[in-house]
N, C-alpha and C positions, 0 to 999 in steps of 0.2 A: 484983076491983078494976079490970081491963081492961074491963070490961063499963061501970062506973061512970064509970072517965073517957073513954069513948068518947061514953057516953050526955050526959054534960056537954059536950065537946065539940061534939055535934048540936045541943043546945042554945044554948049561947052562937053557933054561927053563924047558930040561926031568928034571937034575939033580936037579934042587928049586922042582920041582913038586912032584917028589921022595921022597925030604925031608920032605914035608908039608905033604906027607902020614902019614910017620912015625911019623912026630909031631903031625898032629891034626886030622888027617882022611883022608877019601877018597871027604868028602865033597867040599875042596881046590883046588883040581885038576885039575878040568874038564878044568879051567882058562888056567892053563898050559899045560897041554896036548892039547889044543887046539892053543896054542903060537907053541908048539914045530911043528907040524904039519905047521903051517903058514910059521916060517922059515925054515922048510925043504922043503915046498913045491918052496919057492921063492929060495931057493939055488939049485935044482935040476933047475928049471927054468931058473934059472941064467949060469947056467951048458951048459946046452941042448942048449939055445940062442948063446953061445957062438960056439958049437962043428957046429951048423945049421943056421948060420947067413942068408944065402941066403933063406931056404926055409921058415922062416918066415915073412913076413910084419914089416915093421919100428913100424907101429901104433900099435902092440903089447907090445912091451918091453916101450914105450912112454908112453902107457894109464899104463902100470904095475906099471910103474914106478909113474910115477905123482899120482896115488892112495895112493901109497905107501907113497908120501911125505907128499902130503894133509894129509893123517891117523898122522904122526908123526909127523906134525907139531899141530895136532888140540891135541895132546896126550901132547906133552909137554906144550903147553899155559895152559892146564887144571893142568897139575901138578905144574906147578908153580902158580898157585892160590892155588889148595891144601896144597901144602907148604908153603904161606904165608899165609894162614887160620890157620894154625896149631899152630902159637906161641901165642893163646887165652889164655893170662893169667889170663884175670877173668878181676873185680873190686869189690872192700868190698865193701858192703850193698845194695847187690841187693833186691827187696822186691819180688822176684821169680826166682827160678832157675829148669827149665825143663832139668831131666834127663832121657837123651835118653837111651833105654833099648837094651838089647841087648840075646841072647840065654841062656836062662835054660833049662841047664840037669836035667837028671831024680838022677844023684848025685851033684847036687848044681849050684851053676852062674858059668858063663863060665871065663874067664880068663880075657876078654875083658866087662866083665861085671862089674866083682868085681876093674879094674883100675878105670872104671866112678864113683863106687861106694868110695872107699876111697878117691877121689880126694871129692867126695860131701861130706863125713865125716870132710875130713878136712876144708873146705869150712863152714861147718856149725859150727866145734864147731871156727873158726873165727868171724863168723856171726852171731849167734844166732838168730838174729830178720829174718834171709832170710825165705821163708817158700818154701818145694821141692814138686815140682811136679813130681813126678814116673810114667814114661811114659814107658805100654809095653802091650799090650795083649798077649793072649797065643794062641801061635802054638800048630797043630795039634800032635805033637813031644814032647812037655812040659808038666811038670807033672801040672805048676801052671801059672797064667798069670806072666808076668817079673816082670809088679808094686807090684805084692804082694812079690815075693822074693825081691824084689828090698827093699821095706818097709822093710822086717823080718830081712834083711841083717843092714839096717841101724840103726832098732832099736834096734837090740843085742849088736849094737859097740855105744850106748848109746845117741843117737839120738831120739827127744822126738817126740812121735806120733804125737800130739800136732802141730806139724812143717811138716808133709810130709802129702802131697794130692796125690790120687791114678787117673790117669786114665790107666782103664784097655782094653781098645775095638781097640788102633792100631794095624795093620799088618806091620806099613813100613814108614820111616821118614815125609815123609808127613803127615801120618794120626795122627805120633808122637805130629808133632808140631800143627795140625790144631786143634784135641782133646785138650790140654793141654792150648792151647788158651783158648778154650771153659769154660775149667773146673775154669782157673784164672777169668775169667770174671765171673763166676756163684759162686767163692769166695771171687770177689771185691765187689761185690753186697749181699751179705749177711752178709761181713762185716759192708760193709757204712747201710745197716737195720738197724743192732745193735749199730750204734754209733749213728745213730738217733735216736731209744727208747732211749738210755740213757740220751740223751740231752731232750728229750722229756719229763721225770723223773722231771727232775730240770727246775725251768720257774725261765728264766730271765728278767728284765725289758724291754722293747721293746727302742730301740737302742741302748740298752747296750751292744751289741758284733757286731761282723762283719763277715758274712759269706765267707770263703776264697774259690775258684776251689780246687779240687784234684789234687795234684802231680799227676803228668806223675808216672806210674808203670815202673820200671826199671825192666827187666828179663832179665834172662842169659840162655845161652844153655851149659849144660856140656854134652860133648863126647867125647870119643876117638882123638886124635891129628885129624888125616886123614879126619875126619869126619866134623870137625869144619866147611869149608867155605861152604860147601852145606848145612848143619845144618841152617845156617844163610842165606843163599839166600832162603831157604824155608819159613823161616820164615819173609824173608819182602814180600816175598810172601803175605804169610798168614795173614797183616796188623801189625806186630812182626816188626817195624820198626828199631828200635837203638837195637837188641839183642846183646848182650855182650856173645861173644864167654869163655866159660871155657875147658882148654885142660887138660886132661888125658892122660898119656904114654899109649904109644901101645906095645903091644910086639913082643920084636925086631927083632926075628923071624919071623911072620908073616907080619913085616910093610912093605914090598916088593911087597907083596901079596894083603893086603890090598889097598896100594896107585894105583895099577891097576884096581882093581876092583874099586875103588874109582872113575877115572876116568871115566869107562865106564858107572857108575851110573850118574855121574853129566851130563854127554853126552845125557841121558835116559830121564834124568829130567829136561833138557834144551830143548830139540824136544817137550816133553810133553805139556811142559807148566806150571812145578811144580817150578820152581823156574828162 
């Protein structure tokens, strides 16, 4: 029976693997083609142990096996944080929201780009006072870095320059969120400049007002569903304490695909030290 749904298993990941060619490229694959191999090699395995019980050792099929379990157990506690990350509805009035970039082509944003994108569209003409940060450098594969398409993108669907900050120097969710960090501090502080010259403009009687602290800056992270609960452990990381997850659809094609890859990332960046 082990042998059978092992062998099913190897299969249904040729067939997704297959599919994700056709749909998005050869890029996809390597993910599954490397699944299918794994369960074909533990159903032959599983095969062979059974046809040679005697000539192999107990402590074989025990340590196989116990890897196997530990892997599936640490795979699904990670995807159930993934899925309970995922339902990031937002909250109105954040005073930043960092959007995470994602792959431009050399004809336009990728699929998974332009969902972060209309989800911040709608987000802002809600919001108006929000102001976006466009987080993405450019791969060696891209005609332009992500935050500039990212910008061009939202400024044509009538979103005011005025309202979006560029950082353009990430490779990779971390550098996402630790850059954009950067860029919001180095624009809370040229704002409070400016409201000091202006106060500074007008002299009022000395006890006549009362100097209050600053609000707590409220910031959101928009990404991709899948993306949301690492988005956010990177960012209490990064001193990004209360970030306010905002989720974008994924598509629904690929969210199979992504929610694994997804895991093996948070797995990546939990050993690391990145979140």
């Amino acid at each position: 029976m082990l042998t059978v749904v092992l062998g099913l298993c190897a299969l249904l990941c040729a067939a997704y693997g297959i599919a994700l060619v056709i749909y998005a490229g050869f890029s996809s694959a390597w993910l599954w083609g490397g699944l299918t191999v794994f369960f074909g090699a533990l159903s032959w395995g599983s095969r062979y142990y059974q046809l040679h019980r005697k000539k192999i050792p107990l402590w074989v099929p025990v340590s196989v096996s116990t890897f196997c379990l530990a892997c599936l157990a640490i795979f699904a506690a990670i995807e159930v944080m993934i899925f309970l990350g995922a339902a990031g509805a937002g909250e109105p009035g954040l005073d930043y929201v960092i959007v995470l970039g994602a792959q431009v082509r050399p004809d336009g944003i990728s699929n998974s780009l332009k969902r972060r994108l209309d989800k911040a569209i709608e987000y802002a003409q809600d919001n108006p006072e929000t102001i976006f940060v466009l987080s993405g450098g450019k791969g060696p594969d891209e005609p332009v870095s992500e935050a500039e398409a990212m910008r061009d993108y939202m400024v044509y669907n009538g979103i005011s320059q005025d309202k979006i900050l560029l950082e353009a120097n990430s490779t990779s969710t971390v550098e996402n969120i630790a850059y954009s960090r950067l860029v919001i501090e180095s624009d809370r502080t040229e704002r409070k400049r400016i409201r000091q010259e202006a106060q500074d403009v007008v002299s009022f009687p000395a006890g006549s007002y009362v100097t209050v602290p600053d609000k707590p800056t409220r910031i959101g992270i928009l990404t991709n569903d899948f993306h949301i609960f690492r988005a956010k452990k990177i960012a209490q990381r990064w001193g990004i304490k209360d970030a306010v997850g905002i989720s974008a659809p994924s598509d629904p094609i690929l969210f199979i695909h992504s929610c694994v890859r997804e895991a093996l990332a948070v797995f990546k960046d939990r050993m690391m030290g990145n979140m």
